[in-house]
The first five atom37 places (N, CA, C, CB, O) and aatype in JSON, in Angstrom:
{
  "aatype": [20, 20, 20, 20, 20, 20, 20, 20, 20, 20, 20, 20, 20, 20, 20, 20, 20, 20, 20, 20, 20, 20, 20, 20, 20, 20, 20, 20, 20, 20, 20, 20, 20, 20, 20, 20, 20, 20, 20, 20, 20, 20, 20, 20, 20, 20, 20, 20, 20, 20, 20, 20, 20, 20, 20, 20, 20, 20, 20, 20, 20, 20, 20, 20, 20, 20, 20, 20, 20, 20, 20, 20, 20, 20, 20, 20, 20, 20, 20, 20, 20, 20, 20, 20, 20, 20, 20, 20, 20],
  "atom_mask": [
    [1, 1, 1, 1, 1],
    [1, 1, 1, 1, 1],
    [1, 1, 1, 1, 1],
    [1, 1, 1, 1, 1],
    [1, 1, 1, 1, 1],
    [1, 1, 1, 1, 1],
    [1, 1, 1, 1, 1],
    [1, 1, 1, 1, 1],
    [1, 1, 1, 1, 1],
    [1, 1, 1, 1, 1],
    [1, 1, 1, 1, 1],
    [1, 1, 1, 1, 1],
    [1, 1, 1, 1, 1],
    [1, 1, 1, 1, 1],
    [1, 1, 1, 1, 1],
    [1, 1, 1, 1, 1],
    [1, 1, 1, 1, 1],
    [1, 1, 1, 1, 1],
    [1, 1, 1, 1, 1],
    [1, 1, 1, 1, 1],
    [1, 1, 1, 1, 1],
    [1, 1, 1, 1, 1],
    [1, 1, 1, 1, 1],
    [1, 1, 1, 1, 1],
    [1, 1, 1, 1, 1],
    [1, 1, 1, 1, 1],
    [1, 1, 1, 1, 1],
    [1, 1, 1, 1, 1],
    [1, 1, 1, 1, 1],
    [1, 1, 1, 1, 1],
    [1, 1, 1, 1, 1],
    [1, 1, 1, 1, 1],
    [1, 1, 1, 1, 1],
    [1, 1, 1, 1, 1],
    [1, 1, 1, 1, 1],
    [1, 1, 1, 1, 1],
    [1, 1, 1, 1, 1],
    [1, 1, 1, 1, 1],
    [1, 1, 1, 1, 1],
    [1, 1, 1, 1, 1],
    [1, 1, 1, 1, 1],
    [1, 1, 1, 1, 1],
    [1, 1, 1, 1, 1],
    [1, 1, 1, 1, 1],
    [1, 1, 1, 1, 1],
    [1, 1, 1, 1, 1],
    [1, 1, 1, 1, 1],
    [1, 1, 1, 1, 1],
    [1, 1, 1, 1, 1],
    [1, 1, 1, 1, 1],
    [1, 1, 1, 1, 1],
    [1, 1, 1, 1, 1],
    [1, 1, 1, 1, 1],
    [1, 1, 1, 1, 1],
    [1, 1, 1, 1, 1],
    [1, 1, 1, 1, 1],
    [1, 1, 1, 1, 1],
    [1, 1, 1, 1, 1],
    [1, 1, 1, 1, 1],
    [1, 1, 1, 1, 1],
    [1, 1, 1, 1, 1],
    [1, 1, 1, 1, 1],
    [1, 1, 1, 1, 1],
    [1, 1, 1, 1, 1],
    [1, 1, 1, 1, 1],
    [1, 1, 1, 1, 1],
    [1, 1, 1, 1, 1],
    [1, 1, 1, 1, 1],
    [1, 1, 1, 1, 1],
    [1, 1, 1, 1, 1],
    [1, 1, 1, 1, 1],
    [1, 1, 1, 1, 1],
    [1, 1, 1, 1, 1],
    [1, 1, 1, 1, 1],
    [1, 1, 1, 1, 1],
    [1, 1, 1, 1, 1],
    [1, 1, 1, 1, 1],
    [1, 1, 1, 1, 1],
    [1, 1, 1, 1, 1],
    [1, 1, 1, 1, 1],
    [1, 1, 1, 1, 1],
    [1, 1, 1, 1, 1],
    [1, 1, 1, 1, 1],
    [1, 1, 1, 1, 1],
    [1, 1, 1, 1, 1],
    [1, 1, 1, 1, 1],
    [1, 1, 1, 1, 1],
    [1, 1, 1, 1, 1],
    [1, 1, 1, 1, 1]
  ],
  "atom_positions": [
    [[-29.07, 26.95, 47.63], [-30.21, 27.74, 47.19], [-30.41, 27.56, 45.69], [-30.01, 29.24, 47.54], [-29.43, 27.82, 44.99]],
    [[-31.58, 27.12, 45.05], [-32.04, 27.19, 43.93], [-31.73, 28.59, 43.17], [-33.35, 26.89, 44.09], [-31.71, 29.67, 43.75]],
    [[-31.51, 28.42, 41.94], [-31.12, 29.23, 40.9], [-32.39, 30.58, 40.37], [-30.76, 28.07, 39.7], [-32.25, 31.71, 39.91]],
    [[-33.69, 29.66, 40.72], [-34.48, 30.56, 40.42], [-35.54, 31.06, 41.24], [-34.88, 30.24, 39.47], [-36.71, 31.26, 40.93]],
    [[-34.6, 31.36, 43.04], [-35.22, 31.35, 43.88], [-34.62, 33.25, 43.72], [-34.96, 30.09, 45.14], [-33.57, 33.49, 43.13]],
    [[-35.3, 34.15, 44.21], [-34.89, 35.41, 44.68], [-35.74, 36.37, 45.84], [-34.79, 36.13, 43.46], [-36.92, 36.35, 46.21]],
    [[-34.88, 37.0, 46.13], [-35.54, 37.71, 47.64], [-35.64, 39.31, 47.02], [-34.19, 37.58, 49.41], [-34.77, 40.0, 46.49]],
    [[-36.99, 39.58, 47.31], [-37.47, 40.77, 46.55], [-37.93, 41.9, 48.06], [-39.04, 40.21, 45.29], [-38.71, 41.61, 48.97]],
    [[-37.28, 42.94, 47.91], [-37.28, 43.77, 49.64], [-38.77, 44.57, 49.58], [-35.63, 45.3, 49.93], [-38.59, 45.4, 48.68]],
    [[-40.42, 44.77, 50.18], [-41.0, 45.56, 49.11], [-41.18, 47.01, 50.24], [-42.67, 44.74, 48.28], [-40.46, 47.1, 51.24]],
    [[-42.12, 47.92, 49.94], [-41.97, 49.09, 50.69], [-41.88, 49.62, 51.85], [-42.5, 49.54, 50.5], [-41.71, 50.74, 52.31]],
    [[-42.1, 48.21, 52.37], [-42.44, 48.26, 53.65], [-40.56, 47.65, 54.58], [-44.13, 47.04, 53.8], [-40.06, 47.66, 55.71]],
    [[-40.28, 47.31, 53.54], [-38.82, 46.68, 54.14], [-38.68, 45.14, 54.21], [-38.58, 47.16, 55.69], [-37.55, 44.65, 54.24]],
    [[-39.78, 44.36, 54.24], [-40.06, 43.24, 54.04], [-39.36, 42.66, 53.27], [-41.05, 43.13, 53.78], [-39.12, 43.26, 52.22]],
    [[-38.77, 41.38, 53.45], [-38.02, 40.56, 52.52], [-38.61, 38.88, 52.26], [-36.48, 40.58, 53.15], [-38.51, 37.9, 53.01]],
    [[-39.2, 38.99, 50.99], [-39.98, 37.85, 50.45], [-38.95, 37.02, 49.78], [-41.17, 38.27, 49.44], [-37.95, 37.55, 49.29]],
    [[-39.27, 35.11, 49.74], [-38.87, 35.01, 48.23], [-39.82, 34.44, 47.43], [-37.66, 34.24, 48.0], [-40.78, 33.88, 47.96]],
    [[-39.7, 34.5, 46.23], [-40.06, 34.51, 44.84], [-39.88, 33.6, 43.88], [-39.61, 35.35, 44.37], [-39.46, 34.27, 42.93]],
    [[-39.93, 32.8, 43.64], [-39.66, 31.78, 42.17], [-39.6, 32.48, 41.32], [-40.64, 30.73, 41.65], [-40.38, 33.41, 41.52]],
    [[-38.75, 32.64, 39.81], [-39.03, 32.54, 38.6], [-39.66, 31.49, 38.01], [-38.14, 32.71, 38.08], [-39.25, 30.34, 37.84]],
    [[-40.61, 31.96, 37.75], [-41.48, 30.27, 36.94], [-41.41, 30.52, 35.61], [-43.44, 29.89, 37.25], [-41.45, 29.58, 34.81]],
    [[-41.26, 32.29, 35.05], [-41.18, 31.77, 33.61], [-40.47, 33.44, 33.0], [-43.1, 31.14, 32.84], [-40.83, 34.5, 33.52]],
    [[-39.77, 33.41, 32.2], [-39.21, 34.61, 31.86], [-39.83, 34.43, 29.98], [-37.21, 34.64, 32.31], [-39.85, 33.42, 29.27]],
    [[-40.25, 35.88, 29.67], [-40.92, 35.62, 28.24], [-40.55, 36.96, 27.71], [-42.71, 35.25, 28.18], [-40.4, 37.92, 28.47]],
    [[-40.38, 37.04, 26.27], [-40.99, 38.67, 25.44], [-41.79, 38.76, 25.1], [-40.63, 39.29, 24.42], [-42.49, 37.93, 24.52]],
    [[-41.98, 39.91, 25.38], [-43.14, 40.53, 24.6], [-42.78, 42.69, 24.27], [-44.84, 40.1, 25.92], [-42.49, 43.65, 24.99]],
    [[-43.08, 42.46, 22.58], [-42.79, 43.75, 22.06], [-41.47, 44.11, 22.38], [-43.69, 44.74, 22.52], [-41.21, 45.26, 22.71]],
    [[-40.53, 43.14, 22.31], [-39.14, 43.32, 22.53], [-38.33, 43.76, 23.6], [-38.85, 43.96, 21.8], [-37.19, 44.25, 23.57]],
    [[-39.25, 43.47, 24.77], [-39.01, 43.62, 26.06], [-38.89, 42.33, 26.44], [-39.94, 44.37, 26.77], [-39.27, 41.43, 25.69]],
    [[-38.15, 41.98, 28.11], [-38.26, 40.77, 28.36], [-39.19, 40.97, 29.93], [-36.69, 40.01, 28.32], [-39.17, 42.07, 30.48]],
    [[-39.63, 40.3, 30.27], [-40.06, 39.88, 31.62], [-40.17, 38.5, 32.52], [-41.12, 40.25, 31.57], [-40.01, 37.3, 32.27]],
    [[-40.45, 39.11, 33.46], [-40.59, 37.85, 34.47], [-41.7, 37.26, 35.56], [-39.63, 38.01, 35.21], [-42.16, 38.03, 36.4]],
    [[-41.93, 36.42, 35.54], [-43.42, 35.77, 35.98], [-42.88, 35.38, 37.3], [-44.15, 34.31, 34.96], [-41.91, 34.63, 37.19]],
    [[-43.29, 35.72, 38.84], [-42.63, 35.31, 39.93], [-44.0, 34.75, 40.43], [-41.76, 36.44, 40.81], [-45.04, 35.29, 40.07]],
    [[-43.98, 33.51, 41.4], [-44.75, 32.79, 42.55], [-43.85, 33.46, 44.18], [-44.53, 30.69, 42.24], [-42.63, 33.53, 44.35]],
    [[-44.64, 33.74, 44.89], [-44.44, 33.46, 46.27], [-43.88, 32.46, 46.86], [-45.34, 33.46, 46.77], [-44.63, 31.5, 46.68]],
    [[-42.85, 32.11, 47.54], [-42.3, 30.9, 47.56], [-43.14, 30.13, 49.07], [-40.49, 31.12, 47.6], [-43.59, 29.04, 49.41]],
    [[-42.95, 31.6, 49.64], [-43.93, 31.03, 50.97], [-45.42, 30.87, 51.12], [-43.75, 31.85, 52.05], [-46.01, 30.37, 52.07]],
    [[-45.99, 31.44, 49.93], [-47.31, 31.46, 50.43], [-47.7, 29.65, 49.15], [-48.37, 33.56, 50.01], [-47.53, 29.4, 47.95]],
    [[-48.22, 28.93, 50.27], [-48.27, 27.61, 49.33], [-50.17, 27.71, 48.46], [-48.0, 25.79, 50.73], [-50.47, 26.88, 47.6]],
    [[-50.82, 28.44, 48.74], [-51.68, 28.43, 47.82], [-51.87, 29.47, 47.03], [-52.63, 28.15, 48.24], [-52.96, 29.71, 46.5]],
    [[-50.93, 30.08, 46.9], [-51.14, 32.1, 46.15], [-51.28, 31.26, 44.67], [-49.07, 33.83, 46.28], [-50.62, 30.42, 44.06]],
    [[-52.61, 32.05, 44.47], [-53.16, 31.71, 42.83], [-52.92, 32.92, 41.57], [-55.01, 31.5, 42.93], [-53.45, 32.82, 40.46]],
    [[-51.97, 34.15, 42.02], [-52.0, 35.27, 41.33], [-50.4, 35.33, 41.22], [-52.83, 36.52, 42.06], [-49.76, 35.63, 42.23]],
    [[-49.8, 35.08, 40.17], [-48.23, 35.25, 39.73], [-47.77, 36.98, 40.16], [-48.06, 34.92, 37.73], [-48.78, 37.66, 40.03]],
    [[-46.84, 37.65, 40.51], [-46.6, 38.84, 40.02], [-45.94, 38.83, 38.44], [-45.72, 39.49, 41.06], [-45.5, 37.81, 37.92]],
    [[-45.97, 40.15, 37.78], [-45.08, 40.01, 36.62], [-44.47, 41.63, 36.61], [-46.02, 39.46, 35.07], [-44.98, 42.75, 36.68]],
    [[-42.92, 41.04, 36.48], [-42.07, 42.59, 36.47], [-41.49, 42.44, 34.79], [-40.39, 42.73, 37.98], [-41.5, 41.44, 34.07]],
    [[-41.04, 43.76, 34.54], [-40.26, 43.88, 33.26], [-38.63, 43.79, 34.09], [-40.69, 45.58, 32.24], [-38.27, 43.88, 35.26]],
    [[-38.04, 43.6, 32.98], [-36.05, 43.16, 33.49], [-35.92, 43.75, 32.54], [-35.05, 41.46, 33.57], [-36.03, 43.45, 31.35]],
    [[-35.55, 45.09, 33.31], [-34.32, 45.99, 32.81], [-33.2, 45.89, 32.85], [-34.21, 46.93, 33.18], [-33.04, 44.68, 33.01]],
    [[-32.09, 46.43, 32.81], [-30.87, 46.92, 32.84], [-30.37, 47.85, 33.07], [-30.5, 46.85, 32.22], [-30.6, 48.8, 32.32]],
    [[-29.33, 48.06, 34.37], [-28.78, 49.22, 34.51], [-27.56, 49.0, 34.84], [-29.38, 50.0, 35.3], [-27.2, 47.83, 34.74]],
    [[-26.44, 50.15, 35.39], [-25.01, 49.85, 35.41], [-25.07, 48.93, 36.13], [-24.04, 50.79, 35.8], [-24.04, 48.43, 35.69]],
    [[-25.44, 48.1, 37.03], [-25.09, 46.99, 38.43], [-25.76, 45.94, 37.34], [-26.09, 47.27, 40.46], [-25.83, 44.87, 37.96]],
    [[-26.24, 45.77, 36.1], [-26.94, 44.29, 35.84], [-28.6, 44.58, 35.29], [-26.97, 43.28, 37.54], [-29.22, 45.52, 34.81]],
    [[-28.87, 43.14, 35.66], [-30.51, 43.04, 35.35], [-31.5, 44.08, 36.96], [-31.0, 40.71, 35.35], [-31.14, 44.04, 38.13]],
    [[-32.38, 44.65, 36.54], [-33.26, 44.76, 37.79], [-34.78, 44.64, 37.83], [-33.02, 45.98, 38.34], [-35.14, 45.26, 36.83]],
    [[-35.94, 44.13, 38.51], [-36.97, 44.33, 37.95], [-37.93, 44.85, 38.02], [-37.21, 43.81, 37.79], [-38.41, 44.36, 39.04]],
    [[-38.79, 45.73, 37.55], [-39.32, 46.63, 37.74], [-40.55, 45.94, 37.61], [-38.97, 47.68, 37.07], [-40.73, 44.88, 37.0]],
    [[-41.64, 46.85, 38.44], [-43.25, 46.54, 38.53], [-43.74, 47.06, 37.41], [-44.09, 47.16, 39.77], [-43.08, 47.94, 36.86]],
    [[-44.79, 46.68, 36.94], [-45.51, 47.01, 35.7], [-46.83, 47.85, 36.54], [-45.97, 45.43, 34.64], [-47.69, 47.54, 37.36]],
    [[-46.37, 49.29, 35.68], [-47.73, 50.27, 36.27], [-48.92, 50.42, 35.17], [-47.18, 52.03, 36.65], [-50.03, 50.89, 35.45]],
    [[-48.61, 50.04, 34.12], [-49.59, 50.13, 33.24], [-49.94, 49.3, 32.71], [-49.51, 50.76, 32.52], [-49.3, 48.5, 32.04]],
    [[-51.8, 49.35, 33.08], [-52.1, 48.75, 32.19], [-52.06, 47.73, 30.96], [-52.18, 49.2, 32.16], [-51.99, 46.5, 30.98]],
    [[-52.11, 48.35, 30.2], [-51.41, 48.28, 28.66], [-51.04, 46.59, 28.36], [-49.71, 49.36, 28.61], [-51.51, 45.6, 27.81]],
    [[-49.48, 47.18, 29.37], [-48.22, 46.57, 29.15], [-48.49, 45.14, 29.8], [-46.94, 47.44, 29.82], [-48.09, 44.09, 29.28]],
    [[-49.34, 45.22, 31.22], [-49.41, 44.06, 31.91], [-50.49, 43.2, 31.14], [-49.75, 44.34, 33.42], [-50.3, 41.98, 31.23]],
    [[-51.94, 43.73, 30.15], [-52.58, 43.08, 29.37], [-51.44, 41.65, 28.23], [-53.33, 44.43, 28.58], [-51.51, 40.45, 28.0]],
    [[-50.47, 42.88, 27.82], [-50.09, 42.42, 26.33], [-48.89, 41.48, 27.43], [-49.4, 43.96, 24.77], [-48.94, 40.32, 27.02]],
    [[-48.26, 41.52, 28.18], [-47.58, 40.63, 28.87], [-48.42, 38.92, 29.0], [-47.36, 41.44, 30.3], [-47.95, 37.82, 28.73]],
    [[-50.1, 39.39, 29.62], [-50.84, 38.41, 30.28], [-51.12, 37.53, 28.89], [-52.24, 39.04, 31.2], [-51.07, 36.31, 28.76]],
    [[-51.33, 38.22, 28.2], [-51.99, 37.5, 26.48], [-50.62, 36.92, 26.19], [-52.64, 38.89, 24.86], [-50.84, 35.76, 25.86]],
    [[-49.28, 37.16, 26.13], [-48.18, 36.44, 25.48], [-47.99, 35.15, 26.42], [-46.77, 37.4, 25.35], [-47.76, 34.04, 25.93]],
    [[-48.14, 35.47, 28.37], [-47.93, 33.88, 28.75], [-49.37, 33.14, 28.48], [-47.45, 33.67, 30.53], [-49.26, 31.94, 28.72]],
    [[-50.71, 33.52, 28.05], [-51.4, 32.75, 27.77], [-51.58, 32.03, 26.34], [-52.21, 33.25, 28.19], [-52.33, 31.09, 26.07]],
    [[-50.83, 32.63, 25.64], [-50.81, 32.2, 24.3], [-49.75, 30.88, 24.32], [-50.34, 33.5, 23.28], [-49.9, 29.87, 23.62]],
    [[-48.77, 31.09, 25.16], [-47.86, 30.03, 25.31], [-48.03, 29.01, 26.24], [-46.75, 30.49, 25.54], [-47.38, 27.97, 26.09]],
    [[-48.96, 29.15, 27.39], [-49.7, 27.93, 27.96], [-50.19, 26.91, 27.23], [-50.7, 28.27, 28.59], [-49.99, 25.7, 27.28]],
    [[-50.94, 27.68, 26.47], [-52.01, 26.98, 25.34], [-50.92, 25.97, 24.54], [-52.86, 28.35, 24.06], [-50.91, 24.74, 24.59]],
    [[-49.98, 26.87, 23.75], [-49.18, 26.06, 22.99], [-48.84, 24.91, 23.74], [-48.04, 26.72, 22.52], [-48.78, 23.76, 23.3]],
    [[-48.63, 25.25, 24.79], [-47.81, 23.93, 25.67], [-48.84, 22.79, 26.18], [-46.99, 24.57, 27.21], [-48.59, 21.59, 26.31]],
    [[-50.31, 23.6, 26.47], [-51.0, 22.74, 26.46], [-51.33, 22.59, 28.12], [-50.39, 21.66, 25.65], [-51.84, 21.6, 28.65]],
    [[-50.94, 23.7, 28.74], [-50.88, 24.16, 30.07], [-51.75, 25.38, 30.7], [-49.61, 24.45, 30.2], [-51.52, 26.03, 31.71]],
    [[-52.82, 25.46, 29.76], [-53.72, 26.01, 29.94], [-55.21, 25.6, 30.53], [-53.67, 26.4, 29.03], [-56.13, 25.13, 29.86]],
    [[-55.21, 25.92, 32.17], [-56.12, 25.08, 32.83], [-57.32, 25.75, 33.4], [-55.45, 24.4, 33.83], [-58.07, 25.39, 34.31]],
    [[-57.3, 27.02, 32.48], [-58.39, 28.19, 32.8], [-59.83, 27.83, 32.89], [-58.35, 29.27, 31.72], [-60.59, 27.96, 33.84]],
    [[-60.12, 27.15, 31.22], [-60.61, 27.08, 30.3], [-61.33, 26.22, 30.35], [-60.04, 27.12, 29.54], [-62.03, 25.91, 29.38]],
    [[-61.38, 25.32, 32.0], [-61.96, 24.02, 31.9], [-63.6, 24.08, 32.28], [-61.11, 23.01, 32.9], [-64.28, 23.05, 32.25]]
  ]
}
């Protein structure tokens, strides 16, 4: 099994997996950018924040707003840098 493969359980009891495609900060937080592993055309990333608690890392859904803007602007600022920005065409 790949390193940056993970199985995420969601409310329903369901067990997905997930890629990490890209872990970034922003405002001194870290997060994580996941793909669907099964769905082969999903065009919408999820993005959780990675916390910490006594058992390790865990990751939490982003409920606000806000946070998921200033998240979306830091991986697009770094597309660009990279030159992986294919929005725009």
């Amino acid at each position: 099994m790949q390193e940056n493969i993970i199985n995420l359980i969601d409310e329903n009891g369901i067990e997905s997996q997930f890629e990490i495609i890209l872990t970034l900060e922003a405002e001194g937080k870290e997060y994580a950018i996941l793909m669907p592993v099964d769905e082969e055309e999903a065009e919408e990333a999820l993005v959780f924040r990675i916390d910490k608690d006594e058992q390790g890392e865990i990751l939490v859904p982003l409920e606000d707003d806000k946070e998921y803007e200033i998240v979306v602007d830091v991986y697009n600022t770094l597309m660009e840098e990279e030159g992986l920005n294919f929005d725009e065409e």
